[in-house]
C-alpha positions as a printed NumPy array, in Angstrom:
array([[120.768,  32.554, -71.862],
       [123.302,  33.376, -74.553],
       [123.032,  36.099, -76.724],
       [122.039,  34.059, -79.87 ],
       [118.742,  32.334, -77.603],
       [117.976,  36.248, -76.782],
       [117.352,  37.23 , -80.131],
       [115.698,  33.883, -81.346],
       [113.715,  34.398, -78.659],
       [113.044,  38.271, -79.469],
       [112.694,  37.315, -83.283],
       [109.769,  34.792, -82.19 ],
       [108.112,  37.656, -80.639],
       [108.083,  39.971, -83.504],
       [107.419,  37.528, -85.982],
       [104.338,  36.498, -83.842],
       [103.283,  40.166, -83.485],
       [104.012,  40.134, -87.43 ],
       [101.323,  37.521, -88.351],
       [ 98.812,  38.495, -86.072],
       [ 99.012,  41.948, -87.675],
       [ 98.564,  40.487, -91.311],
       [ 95.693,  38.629, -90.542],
       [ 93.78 ,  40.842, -88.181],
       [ 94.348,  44.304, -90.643],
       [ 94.225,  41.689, -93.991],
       [ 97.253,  43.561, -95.6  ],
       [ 99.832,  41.717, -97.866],
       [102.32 ,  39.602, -95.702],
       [105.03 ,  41.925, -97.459],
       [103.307,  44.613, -96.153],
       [104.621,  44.54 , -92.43 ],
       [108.081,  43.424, -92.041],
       [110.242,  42.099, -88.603],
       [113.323,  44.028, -88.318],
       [116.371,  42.43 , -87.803],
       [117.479,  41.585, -84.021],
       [120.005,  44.375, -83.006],
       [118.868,  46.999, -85.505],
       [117.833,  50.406, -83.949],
       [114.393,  51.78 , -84.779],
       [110.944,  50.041, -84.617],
       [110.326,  46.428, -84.517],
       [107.907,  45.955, -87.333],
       [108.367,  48.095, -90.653],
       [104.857,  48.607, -92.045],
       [104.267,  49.776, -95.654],
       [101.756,  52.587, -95.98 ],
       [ 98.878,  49.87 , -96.348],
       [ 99.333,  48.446, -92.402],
       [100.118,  51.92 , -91.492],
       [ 97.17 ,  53.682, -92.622],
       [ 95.339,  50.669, -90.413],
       [ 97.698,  50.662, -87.913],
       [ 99.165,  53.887, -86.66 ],
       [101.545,  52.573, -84.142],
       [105.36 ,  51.967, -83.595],
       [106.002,  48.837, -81.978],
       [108.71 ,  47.58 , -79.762],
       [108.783,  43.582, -79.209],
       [110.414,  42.48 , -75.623],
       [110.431,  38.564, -74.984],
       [112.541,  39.012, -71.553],
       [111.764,  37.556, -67.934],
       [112.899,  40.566, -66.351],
       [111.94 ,  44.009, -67.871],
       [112.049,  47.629, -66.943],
       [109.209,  48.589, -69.039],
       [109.113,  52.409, -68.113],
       [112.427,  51.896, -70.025],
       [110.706,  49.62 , -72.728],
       [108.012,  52.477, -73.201],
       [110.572,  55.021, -73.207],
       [112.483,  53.154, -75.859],
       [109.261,  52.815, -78.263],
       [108.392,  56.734, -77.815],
       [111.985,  57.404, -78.951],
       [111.469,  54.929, -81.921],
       [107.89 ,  56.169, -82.817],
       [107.796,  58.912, -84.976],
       [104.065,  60.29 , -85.727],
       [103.068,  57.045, -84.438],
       [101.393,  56.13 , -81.336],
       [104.09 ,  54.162, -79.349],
       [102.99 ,  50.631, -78.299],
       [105.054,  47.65 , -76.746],
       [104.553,  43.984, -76.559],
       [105.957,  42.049, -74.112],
       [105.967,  38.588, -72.844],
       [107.615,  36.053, -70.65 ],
       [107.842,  32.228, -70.721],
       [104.693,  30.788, -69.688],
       [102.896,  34.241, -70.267],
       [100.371,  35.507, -73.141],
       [102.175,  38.382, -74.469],
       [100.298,  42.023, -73.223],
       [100.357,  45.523, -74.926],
       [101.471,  48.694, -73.472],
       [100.334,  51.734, -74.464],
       [ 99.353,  55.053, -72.736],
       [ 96.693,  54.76 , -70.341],
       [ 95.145,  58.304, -71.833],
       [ 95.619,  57.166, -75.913],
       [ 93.951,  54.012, -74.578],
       [ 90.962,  55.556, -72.742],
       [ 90.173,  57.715, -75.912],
       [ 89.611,  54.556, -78.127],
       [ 86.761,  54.073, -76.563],
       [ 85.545,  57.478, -76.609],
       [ 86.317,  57.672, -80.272],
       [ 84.171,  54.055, -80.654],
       [ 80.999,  55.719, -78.791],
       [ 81.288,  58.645, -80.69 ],
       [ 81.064,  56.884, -84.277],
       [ 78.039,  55.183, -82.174],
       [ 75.984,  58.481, -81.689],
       [ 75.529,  59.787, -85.185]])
């Protein structure tokens, strides 16, 4: 694949992760932006509206072959105060989320707490 396909590819990715965003946090589209393929940092730029929903730092990787302990370590490095989360997906595959197994555990703790009072 040449290097142009890669990053359409990537771009479709983030713009996908983008729009599902918008509509499942109902923030202004200009709210959460796609960063431009190549650019170091996160993925998605989110004003303070998506981030106050949406505490994470995302990292977008449409690849068929992936070393996602690198992925992972990539979005940690990227994440700030965030929680560190990657998407990634492969032709013919639903894209998946990776995030730590012990942040993801405690959202359910923190949902059956909220239930109990």
């Amino acid at each position: 694949m040449n290097p142009s396909s890669a990053k359409a590819k990537g771009r479709r990715l983030q713009q996908w992760v983008r729009d599902k965003l918008i509509e499942m946090l109902e923030v202004h589209p200009e709210d959460i932006e796609s960063r431009s393929m190549g650019a170091g940092g996160e993925d998605l730029i989110m004003a303070r509206a998506a981030r106050l929903k949406f505490p994470h730092s995302i990292e977008c990787k449409n690849v068929e072959k992936l070393n996602i302990w690198d992925a992972y370590e990539q979005a940690i490095a990227n994440s700030s105060d965030y929680e560190p989360l990657v998407v990634i997906k492969k032709n013919g595959k639903k894209p998946l989320a990776v995030v730590d197994a012990e942040y993801f555990i405690s959202l359910f703790g923190e949902k059956n707490d909220s239930r109990s009072t």
